[in-house]
C-alpha positions, 0 to 999 in steps of 0.5 A: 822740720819746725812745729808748724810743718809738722802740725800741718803734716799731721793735720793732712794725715787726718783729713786723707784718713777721713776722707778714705773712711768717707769713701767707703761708706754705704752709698744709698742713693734713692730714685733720683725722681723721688724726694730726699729721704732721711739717712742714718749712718753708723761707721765704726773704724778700730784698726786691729780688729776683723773687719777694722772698718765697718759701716751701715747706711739706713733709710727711713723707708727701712731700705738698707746697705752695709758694707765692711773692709776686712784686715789684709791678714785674714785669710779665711774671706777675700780682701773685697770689701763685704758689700750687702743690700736689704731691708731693715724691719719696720720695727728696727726702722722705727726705732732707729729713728727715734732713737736719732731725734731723742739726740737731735738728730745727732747734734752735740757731743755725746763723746765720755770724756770725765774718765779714761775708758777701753778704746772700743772703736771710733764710731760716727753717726750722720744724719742725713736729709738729701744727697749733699755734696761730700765738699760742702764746707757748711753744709745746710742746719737740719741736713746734715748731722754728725757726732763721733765717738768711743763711748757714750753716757747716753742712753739713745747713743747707747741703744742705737750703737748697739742695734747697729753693732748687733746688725753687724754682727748678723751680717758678719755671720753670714759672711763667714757662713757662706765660706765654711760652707764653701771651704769648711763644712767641718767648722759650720756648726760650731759658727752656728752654734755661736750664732745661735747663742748670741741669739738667744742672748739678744745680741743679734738685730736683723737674722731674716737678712740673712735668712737666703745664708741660712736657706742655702745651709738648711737645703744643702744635703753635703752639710752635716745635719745638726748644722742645717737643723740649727739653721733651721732653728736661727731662721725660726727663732728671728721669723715674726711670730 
């Protein structure tokens, strides 16, 4: 094989990767009679981690969807991809936002290249106005904005990233909640526990997303009762003072 059929064959590669990784993020689709809204979404693929793939879409009227691809090997949750629907916080909402137009909503490269550093993923932010389709090959200026990234210099990339990574980590929560309820009551309290922790430590966005998880725990009288206190504890510490 000469250098331009491999060139050509490694550049296929990338764009059937790239277009499976399209594939499975978050789809938000607003009532077709209302006006186009803007969307951010954050996508992070680092393969060797659980989830190796994860995504968040949200709308700027605070709607939201997340949605993350387990590693095969992990046998503690079905190989379904975690699908989940809510509502991000006006508060979270508006900052995410604000966030976006300090970077020009998300035109430019914001990409660490001066040194190497830890491959911490490669994550991937779009901006969003409208539904546009997936084959535009230029798309319109201003309705469709995205930056890809391992890390970043930049204290709005920075504080965005890690609002989206603590939403993640939330919603992740629950998931492995839900099936230690289920298969493994012994181990509830101590995901609890670590929950409560990150908590504590600022590390969590979002817990009232999860607070039916955290409900069905409290209420559920098969479950030792210093697991459904510190549900209980979760819930109140993340409830609006």
């Amino acid at each position: 094989m000469n250098i331009a059929s491999k060139s050509l064959f490694v550049l296929l590669g990338l764009v059937i990767a790239a277009l499976c990784v399209s594939a499975q993020t978050p789809d938000l689709r607003p009532d077709a009679q209302g006006s186009p809204v803007p969307v951010i979404t954050f996508d992070l693929v680092r393969p060797g981690m659980n989830p190796p793939h994860w995504a968040i879409a949200v709308e700027s009227t605070g709607r939201a969807a997340y949605r993350s691809d387990p590693a095969p090997e992990n046998e503690k949750i079905d190989g379904d991809p975690y699908i989940v629907k809510f509502t991000v916080s006006d508060a979270t909402s508006r900052r995410i936002f604000e966030l976006a137009e300090q970077t020009n909503r998300f035109q430019g490269n914001f990409d660490y290249t001066k040194s190497r550093i830890a491959d911490t993923g490669t994550k991937t932010l779009t901006y969003t106005v409208g539904h546009l389709p997936s084959n535009l090959a230029q798309p319109v200026k201003g309705q469709r904005n995205q930056t890809s990234y391992n890390w970043s210099s930049n204290p709005a990339i920075q504080e965005i990233t890690s609002i989206f990574q603590g939403i993640a980590t939330t919603l992740e929560f629950a998931r492995r909640l839900d099936f230690s309820r289920r298969f493994d009551k012994l181990g509830l309290d101590a995901e609890l526990k670590r929950m409560e922790e990150m908590q504590k430590a600022g590390q969590l966005y979002e817990v009232r997303a999860v607070a039916p998880t955290l409900t069905n725990i409290m209420n559920d009288v098969s479950v030792m009762h210093i697991a459904r206190e510190r549900a209980k504890r979760i819930l109140k510490a993340a409830s609006p003072s």
